[in-house]
N, C-alpha and C positions, 0 to 999 in steps of 0.2 A: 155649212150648217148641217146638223143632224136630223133625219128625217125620219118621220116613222115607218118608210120604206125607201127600197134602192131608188124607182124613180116615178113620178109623178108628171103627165100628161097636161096640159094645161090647155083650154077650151078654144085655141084661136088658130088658126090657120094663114100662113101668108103667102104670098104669091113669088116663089122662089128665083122663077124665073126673072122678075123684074130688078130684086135684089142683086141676082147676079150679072145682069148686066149694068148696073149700079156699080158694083163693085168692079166690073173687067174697064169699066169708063176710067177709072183710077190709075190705073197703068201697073205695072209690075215694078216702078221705083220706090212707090210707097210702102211697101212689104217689107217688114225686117226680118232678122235672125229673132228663134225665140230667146227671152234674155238669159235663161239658162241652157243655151248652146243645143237642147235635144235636135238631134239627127232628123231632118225630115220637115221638122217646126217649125212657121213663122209665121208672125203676125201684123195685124196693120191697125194700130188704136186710133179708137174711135169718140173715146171721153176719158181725159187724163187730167194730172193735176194741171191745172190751169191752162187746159187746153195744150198742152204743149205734149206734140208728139213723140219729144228726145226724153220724157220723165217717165218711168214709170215705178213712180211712188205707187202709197197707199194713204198718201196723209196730204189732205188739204183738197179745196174743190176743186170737185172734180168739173169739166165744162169739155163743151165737143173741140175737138179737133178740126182741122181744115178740112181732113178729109171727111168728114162727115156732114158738115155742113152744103157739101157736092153732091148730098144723096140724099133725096126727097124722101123716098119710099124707105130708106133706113130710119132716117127721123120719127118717120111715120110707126116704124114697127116697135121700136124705140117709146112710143106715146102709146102704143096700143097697148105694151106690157101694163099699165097704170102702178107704175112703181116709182120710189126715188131712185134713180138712176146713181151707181157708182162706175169705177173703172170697168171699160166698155171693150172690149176689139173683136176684130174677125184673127181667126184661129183657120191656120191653115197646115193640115197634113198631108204631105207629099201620098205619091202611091209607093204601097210597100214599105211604110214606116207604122211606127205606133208613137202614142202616147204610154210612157212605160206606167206601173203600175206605183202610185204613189195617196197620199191621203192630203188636202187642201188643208194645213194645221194652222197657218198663220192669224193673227190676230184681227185681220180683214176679214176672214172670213168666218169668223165663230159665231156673228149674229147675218151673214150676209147667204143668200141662196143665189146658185147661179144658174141662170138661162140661157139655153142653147136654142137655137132658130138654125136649122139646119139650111144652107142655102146650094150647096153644090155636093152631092154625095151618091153613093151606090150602093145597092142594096147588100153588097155584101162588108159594108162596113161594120164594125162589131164595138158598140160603147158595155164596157162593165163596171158595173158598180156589186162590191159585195160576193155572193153568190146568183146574181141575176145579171142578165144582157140582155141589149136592146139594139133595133137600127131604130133610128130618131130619120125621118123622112122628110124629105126636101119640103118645106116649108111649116113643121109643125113645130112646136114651143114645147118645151121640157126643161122640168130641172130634176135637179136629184142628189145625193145625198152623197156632201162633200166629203164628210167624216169618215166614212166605210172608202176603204180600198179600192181604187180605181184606176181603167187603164182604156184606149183606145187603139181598136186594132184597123188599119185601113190596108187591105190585102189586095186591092184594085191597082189598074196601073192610075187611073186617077187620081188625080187630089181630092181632097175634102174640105171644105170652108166651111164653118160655123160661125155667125154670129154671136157671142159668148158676154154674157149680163150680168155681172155683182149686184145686187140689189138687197137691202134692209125692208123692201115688201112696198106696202099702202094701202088705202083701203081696196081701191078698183082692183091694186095685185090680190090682196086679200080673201076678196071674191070670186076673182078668176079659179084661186087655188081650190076652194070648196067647190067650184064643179068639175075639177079635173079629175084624171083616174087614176090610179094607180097602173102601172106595166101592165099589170097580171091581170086584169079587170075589164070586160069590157064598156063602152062608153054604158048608161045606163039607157034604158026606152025615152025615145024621144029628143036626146040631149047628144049633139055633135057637134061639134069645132064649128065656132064663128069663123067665114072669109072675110079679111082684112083687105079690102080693095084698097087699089092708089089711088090717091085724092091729090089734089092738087097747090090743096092750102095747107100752109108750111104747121104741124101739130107744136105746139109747146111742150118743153122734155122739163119733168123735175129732176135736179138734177145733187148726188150731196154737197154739201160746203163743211161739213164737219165731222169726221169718222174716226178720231183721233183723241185721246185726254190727254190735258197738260196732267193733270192728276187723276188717276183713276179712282172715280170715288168707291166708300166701300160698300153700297148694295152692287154695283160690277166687280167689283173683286171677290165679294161673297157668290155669287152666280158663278163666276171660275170657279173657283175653289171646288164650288160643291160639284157639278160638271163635272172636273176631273176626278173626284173623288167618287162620283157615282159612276164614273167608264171605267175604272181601276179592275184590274184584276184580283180576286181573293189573296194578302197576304197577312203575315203576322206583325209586320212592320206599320201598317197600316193606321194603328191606332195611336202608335208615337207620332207619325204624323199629321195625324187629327187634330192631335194637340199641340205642336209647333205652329200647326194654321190657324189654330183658334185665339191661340196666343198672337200672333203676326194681326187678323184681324182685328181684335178691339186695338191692339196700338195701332190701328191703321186707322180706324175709328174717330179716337182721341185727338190724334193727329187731323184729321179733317175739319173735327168740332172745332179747332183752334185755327187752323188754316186757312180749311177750304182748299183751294186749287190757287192760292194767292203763290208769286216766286219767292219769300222771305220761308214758305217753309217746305220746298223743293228737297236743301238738304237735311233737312228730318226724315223727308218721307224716304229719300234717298237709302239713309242710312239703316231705315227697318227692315224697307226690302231687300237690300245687302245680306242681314244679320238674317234673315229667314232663311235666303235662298245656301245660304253657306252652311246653316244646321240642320237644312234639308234635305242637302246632294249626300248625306253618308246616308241616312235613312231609307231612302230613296230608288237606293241603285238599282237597275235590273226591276224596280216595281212595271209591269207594261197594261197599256189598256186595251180592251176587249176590241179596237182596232189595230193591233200590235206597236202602235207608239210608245214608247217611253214614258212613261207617267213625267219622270222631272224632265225632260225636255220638252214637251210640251207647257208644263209650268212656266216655263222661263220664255217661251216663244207669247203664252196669252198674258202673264205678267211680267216677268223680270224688264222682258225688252220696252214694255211699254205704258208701263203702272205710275212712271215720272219719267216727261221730257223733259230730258237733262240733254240729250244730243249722245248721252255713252250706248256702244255695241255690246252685247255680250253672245258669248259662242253658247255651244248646246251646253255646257258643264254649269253655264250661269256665270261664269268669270267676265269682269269687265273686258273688254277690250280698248284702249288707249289708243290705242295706234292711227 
């Protein structure tokens, strides 16, 4: 999610050390490879689709894992956030590795912010987002702004664990957020992180059941659109595709009027999105956004892939893929 700064503080504070020995109680089997292979990277999930630790979708409820249910003061930290809970894990970087420098584009995360709860780390690890760095300290809560360019440097011979939170907010997250800091800010007079002491009674986690459109209606599609078209870069092509999206919306519109999300008009909706994304990709080419993304590949990562589940892939060009 996009934020109106790199990174933002958030008022709680937890007790690291109990976390991590929470976590070393776990054993070293439950740790995977991270699932896109980086060097250094692995994780151990903690709220996946249907609890199940071999999934790591983005679609469908999400619920705790076994390993989480083994860890009282996670749970706890877990309930403190006051947020609907999505895909959860601990994130772990070796010493002498990084997290290379990448931007969170996926469809999961354009309305979703993420929380880090630092459990095992050293001062000389380096989180960047943007033009700003930060060390995020062993028990303190932070997110920050997925959209800008980011990377993590851990130059220590130790690893690093982070407890790591997708979340769509709530109210209690809501409010934690308005009295948090910004990086650059100090805390304001008077006002410093809540301790989140262990308790003994098991907290209740909200947790999503629904992150996903069979059809994505079109005030969410209107929201993309405009989104993309407001992070674009100044060109002259711009306004031809103004008007291919404007066009694409009301038929998307029309279509809903008569459908809804009902499957008898799947392939309708199918086929607009097709015929947009195809008169799109010439217009298109080379337009980048003020995070050096590709304007149409991003289009096709927040719609193409998931504006109708239909079950089809498509690569970064928008082309189906079959296979």
């Amino acid at each position: 999610m996009k934020l109106p700064v790199p990174f933002i503080q958030l008022p709680l504070l937890f007790d690291a050390g109990v976390l991590a020995d929470e976590i070393a109680a776990l054993g070293e089997d439950c740790w995977r490879p991270h699932p896109q292979g980086y060097p250094g990277n692995s994780m151990l999930p903690l709220l996946a689709v249907d609890g199940d630790p071999d999934d790591e979708g983005f679609a469908g409820a999400m619920r705790p894992t076994p390993y989480l249910a083994r860890c009282p003061y996670l749970m706890q930290t877990l309930a403190a956030i006051g947020a609907v809970v999505g895909r959860t894990r601990l994130m772990r970087l070796s010493g002498h590795a990084e997290v290379t420098p990448h931007v969170d584009q996926a469809y999961y995360w354009a309305e979703r912010v993420r929380v880090h709860v630092p459990v095992v780390t050293q001062p000389t690890v380096r989180f960047d987002c943007g033009d700003a760095s930060v060390h995020m300290a062993a028990g303190e809560c932070w997110i920050f702004d997925t959209w800008r360019r980011h990377r993590v440097l851990n130059d220590a011979e130790a690893a690093r664990i982070h407890l790591v939170v997708d979340t769509v907010g709530g109210d209690r997250f809501s409010s934690l957020l308005s009295q948090g800091r910004a990086h650059d800010q100090p805390w304001p007079a008077g006002r410093q992180p809540t301790r989140i002491a262990p308790d003994a009674a098991a907290p209740a986690i909200a947790c999503e059941s629904t992150n996903a459109p069979a059809v994505m209606t079109p005030w969410e599609l209107n929201a993309h659109l405009g989104f993309l078209f407001g992070e674009a870069m100044p060109d002259p092509r711009l306004p031809q595709l103004h008007e291919l999206a404007g066009r694409f919306s009301r038929s998307w519109r029309a279509l809903w009027s008569q459908f809804g999300d009902a499957q008898e008009g799947r392939a309708h909706f199918r086929a607009t999105l097709d015929e947009f994304l195809a008169a799109a990709r010439g217009p298109a080419q080379g337009i980048a956004l003020r995070n050096e993304l590709l304007w149409f590949s991003v289009l096709v990562t927040l719609v193409g892939k998931v504006a109708v589940a239909d079950g089809r892939a498509f690569d970064a060009r928008g082309l189906a893929d079959n296979g």
